[in-house]
C-alpha positions, 0 to 999 in steps of 0.5 A, a space after each residue: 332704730 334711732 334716726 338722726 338728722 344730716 345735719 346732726 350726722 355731719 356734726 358728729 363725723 371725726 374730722 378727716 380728709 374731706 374736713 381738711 380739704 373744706 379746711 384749704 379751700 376756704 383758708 385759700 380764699 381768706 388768705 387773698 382776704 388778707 392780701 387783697 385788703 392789706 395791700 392798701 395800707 403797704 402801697 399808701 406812702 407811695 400812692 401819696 407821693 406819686 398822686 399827690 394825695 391828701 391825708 383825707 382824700 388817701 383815707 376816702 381811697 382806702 375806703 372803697 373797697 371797704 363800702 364795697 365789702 358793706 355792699 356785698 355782704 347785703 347784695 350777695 351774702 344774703 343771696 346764699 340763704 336762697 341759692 346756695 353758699 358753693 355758687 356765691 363761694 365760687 364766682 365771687 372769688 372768680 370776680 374779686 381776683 379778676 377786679 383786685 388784678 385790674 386794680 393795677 391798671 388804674 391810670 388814676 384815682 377815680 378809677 382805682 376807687 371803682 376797682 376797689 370797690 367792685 373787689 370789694 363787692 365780691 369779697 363781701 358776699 364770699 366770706 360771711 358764707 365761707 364761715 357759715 359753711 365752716 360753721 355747717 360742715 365742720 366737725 361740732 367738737 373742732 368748729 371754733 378751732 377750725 373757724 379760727 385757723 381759717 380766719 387767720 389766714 387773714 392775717 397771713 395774706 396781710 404778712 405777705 402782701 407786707 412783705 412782698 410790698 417790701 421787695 417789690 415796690 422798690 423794684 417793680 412798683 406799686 402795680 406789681 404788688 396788685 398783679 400778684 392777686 392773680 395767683 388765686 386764679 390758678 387755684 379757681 379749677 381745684 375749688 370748683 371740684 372740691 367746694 361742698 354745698 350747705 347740707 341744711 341748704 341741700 336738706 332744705 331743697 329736696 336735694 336729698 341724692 346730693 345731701 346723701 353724696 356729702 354725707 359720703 363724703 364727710 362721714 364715709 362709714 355713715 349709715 344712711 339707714 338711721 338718718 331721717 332724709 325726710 324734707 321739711 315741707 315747710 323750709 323747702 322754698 322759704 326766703 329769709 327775713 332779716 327780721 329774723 335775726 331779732 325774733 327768738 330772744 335776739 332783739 338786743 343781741 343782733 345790735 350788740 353784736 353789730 356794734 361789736 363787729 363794728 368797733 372791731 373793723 374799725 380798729 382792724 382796718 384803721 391800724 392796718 391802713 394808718 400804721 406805717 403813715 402814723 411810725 413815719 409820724 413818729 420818725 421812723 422810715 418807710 422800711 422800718 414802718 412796714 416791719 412793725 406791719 408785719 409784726 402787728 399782722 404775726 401777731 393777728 395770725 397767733 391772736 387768731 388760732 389762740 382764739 379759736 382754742 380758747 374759744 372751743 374751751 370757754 367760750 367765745 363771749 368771755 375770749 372776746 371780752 378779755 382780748 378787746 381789753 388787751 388791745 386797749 391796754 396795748 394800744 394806750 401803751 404804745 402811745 407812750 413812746 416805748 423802748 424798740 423791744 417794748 414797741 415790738 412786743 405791744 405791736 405783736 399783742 395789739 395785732 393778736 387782739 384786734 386782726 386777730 379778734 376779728 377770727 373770734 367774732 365771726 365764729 362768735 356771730 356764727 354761733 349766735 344764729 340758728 343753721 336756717 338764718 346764720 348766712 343772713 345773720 353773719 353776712 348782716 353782721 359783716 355790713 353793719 360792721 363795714 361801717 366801722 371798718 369804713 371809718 377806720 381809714 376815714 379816722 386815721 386820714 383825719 387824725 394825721 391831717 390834725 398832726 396830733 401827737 402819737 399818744 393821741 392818735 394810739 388813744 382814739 384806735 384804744 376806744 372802740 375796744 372799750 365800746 366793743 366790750 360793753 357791747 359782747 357783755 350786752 349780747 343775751 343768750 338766746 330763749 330757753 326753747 332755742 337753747 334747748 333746741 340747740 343743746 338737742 342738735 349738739 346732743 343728737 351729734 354727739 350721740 350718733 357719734 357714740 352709736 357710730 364708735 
């Protein structure tokens, strides 16, 4: 009889009612990504006013929770390759909710920087893992697309904290819009039963009664008979290197695709925290300021699942390449002072293709890394990257205290587009032995499927 491996088995599985429950749990959490993050940018006129803030001092603000995300996804991120992805999930949802709640409490600026960093500490160590987890469980055939609807939910989360900025800031005022993040907390007792753990991480510590449980779960006609439970003697207690991620071919291609990450949260965060400032620059009001956040944000959620299919289809590296050439053109665009229904439609393209290209390239970095190393790689990739997204706010406070003209200002988000395409096109392809090695994991799925049907 033919063995296979679990994790081969788990890839070949049709997608089910477990794959869509995986599918909720983790979207759940991205969506308070969103929420948590996005926030910002929809309370940053009034913290201005009621504050006193400066243009650079609001940029250093939003910053926090940025570093804190940096921070993370190197304390934390890394940690589930030695302790698991299910117990890093779980309780740094628990804390980032508990933290982005506090946050409405802050009497001052100090304090609301400390809590917006610790928010970001814990969400930078759950989402690199929650893509790797996606990555590991997820059907082979339907794991871009799924990777991607989940990442969108980013952008959901950053439409309706929008939205209910608008309706509640008039009304409750700025902390209202931060107690609301506690509604992740009432879903806490539903992912705690239903969150999987990594079968390559079960595999890898001889929790072999466990792996078989999941294996159940994931695939329920499954026949455990033609699956090869052995453990490998030499992965069970193994730590991970981040000099790994520049062996086997990668020496180029981790920079490249930090520096990828890099431009994209730089435009992602800068444009989401500096958009309303830079409309009101330009002579509209607040409300119609947070309108076109909500249209840039709609078109971040479209960008994202038309991603995720593009990408399933052709690949991730070419659907990277040709959406980071879309939001320069745009973005150059809409600094050239067009009409209302031209504005919309630029805002609704740039937001699809740069919020939305953050879903691609985090299954684009996935991708790029083997099972042993992806949350070490992924979580690295999310670190580095925060340096762009730090800067974001950084450069947005300091364009608008030069006052430069609107065009100028579309101009500088515009380049990092360019950087980032240069960068994905420098990105190689791994050694022959780890593209066969992976060509065999993909051929082992899609035979055990064969065998199963």
């Amino acid at each position: 009889m033919r063995q296979f491996t679990p994790s081969s088995a788990m890839a070949g599985a049709p997608l089910n009612r477990f794959h869509l429950a995986l599918l909720a749990g983790c979207s759940f959490i991205m969506f308070f990504d969103g929420y948590d993050l996005i926030v910002y940018g929809s309370v940053l006129p009034t913290l201005m006013n009621e504050w006193s803030l400066s243009p650079d001092q609001a940029g250093w603000l939003g910053s926090a929770a940025l570093i804190g995300m940096m921070c993370g996804a190197v304390l934390l991120g890394s940690l589930a390759d030695r302790v698991g992805r299910r117990p890093v999930i779980l309780h740094g949802t628990l804390l980032f909710s508990l933290a982005a709640v506090a946050t409405g409490f802050a009497p001052n600026p100090d304090v609301f920087w400390a809590l917006r960093f610790i928010t970001g500490v814990f969400l930078g160590g759950v989402i690199p893992n929650i893509v790797s987890l996606m990555s590991e469980l997820a059907p082979a055939s339907k794991r871009h697309t799924l990777t991607t609807v989940m990442l969108s939910m980013y952008s959901v989360g950053s439409i309706i904290a929008t939205l209910i900025a608008l309706w509640v800031l008039p009304l409750l005022g700025w902390q209202a819009v931060f107690f609301i993040s506690g509604a992740s907390l009432l879903v806490l007792p539903v992912l705690y039963r239903q969150m999987p753990e990594s079968m390559a991480f079960l595999m890898s510590r001889g929790r072999v009664r466990e792996a078989r449980h999941l294996l159940t779960r994931a695939a329920s006609a499954a026949d455990h008979d033609s699956i090869d439970w052995t453990v490998p003697p030499a992965t069970k207690r193994e730590s991970v290197s981040v000099a790994e991620l520049f062996r086997s071919g990668r020496a180029l291609g981790t920079p490249m695709v930090w520096l990828a990450f890099g431009m994209c949260l730089l435009m992602v965060y800068g444009l989401n925290t500096w958009l309303p400032k830079i409309m009101i620059a330009s002579g509209f009001d607040l409300g119609s300021s947070l309108q076109f956040l909500v249209v840039l944000n709609i078109g971040a959620t479209v960008g994202a699942l038309a991603g995720g299919w593009l990408g399933d289809r052709f690949g991730n590296k070419k659907v990277l390449v040709a959406f980071f050439a879309l939001a320069v053109l745009s973005l150059v665009l809409l600094g050239m002072h067009p009409a209302s229904v031209l504005l919309n439609a630029l805002l609704f393209v740039a937001g699809a293709t740069t919020i939305g290209t953050l879903a691609v390239i985090h299954a684009f970095g996935a991708d790029y890394y083997p099972t042993s190393i992806r949350s070490t790689g992924v979580s690295w990739c999310s670190a580095i990257g925060r340096f762009g997204a730090i800067a974001g706010p950084l450069l947005g406070g300091s364009l608008l205290a030069l006052k430069l003209p609107p065009e100028q200002n579309f101009l500088v988000f515009a380049a990092p587009g360019a950087v980032a395409i240069l960068a994905v096109l420098l990105v190689i392809s791994p050694k022959p032995a780890i593209r066969a090695e992976t060509a065999k994991t993909n051929e082992n799925s899609e035979n055990y499927l064969a065998v199963k049907n």
